[in-house]
N, C-alpha and C positions, 0 to 999 in steps of 0.2 A: 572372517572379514568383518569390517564394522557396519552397521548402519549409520547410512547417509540420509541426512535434510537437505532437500532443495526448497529453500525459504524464500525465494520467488521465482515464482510458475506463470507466466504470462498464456497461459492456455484456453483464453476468451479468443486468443488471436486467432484470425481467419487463416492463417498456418499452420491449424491444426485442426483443422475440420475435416481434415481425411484422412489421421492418423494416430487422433489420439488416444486412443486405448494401444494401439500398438507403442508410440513414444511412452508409457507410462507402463506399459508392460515389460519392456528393454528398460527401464531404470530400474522398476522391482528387482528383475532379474539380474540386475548388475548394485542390489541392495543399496539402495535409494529405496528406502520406507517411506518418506512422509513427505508432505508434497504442502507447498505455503502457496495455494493459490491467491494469488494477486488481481485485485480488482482495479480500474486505473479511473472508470467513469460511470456515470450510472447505467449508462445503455447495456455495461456489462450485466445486469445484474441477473437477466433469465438464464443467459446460457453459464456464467457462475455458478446459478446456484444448483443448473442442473448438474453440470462438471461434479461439484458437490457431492451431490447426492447421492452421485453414479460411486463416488469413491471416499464417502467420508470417511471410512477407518482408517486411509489414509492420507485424507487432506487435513489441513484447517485454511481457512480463509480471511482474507481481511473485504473491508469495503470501506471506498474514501474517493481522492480525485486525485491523481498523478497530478504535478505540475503543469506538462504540459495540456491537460484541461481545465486547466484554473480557469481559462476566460469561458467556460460556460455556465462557472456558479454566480449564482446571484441569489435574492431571499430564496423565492419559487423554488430555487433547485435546492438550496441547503435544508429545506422542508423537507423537499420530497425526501433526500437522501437522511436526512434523521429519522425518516418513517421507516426507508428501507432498513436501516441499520438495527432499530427497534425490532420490526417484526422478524428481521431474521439471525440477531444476536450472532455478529461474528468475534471472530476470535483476535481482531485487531482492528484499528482504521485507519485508512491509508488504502493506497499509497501514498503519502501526502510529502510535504516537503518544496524545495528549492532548486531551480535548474536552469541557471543563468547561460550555461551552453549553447542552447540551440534556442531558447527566448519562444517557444511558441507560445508563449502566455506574456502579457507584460510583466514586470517588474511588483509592479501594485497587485495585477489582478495574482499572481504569485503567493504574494504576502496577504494578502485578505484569505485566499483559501487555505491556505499553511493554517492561518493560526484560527480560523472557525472549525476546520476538522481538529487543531488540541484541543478546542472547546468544547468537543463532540465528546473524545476520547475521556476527558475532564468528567463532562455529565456522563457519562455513560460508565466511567472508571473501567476503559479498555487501554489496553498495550496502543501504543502509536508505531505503526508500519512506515519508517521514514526515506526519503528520498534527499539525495543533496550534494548535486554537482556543479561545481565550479561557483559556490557560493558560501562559504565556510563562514567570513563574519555576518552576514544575515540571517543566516541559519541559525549559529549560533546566537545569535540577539534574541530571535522572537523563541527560541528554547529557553533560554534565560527568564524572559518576560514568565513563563508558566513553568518553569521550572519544578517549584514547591508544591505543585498540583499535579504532574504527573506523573500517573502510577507507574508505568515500564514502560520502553520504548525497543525496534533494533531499526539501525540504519542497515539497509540494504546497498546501501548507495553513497560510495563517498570517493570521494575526490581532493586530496590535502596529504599537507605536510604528517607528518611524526607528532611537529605541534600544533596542528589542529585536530588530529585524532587523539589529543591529551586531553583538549578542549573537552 
């Protein structure tokens, strides 16, 4: 049989604090090898990097702000979160992106976090971990905008035609 990536692991979530070595054990054993633990805000970042730790030979990790926490960043926080991401050099950033679906972040506060964590990925020359529902030509815009600077990306998340995933 082959080995399977599951390239995003939402495993910070309090829906797994009573099982997860046993969910992560039933995927080994059903050869699911590598695991994309996914960070969505900073607060994740203790129990992440424990998650981490506990199973890096078969994790890798990203660190960034899901959309829907866009309206918690501001300077203060894109600080603290370049510090985080420095000292503990992950393997992507993100989850970042656009999610015009359910709007719990504005429109603006969306678009100002989207394109500070490219700038991150950018300075730091990391893969972009991307997100992008129900928003295909703004997405595609501010990808465009830094395009020629970006080293690799994978969308986890998309939502669109044939010809927006041509895009």
């Amino acid at each position: 049989m082959h080995e399977i990536a599951d390239i995003a692991c939402n495993f910070t979530s309090d829906r797994f604090d009573n099982d997860l070595d046993e969910v992560i054990d039933r995927a080994i054993a059903n050869h699911i090898t590598k695991f994309g633990l996914i960070c969505s805000r900073l607060r994740d970042i203790d129990k992440l990097l424990e998650i981490y730790n506990r199973y890096s030979k078969n994790m890798f990790f990203t660190i960034g702000v899901h959309p829907h926490h866009a309206n918690e960043i501001n300077a203060e926080y894109l600080e603290k979160l370049k510090e985080v991401i420095n000292k503990n050099n992950p393997h992507a950033i993100g989850e970042t992106g656009l999610d015009f679906f359910r709007n719990l972040s504005t429109y603006e506060e969306q678009v100002y976090a989207f394109e500070e964590q490219i700038k991150i990925a950018i300075d730091t020359n990391k893969p972009l971990f991307l997100h992008q529902r129900d928003s295909h030509e703004d997405f595609i815009k501010v990808l465009r905008k830094y395009s020629s600077d970006i080293s690799k990306a994978v969308v986890h998340c998309f939502t669109g035609t044939q010809s927006q995933l041509d895009d």
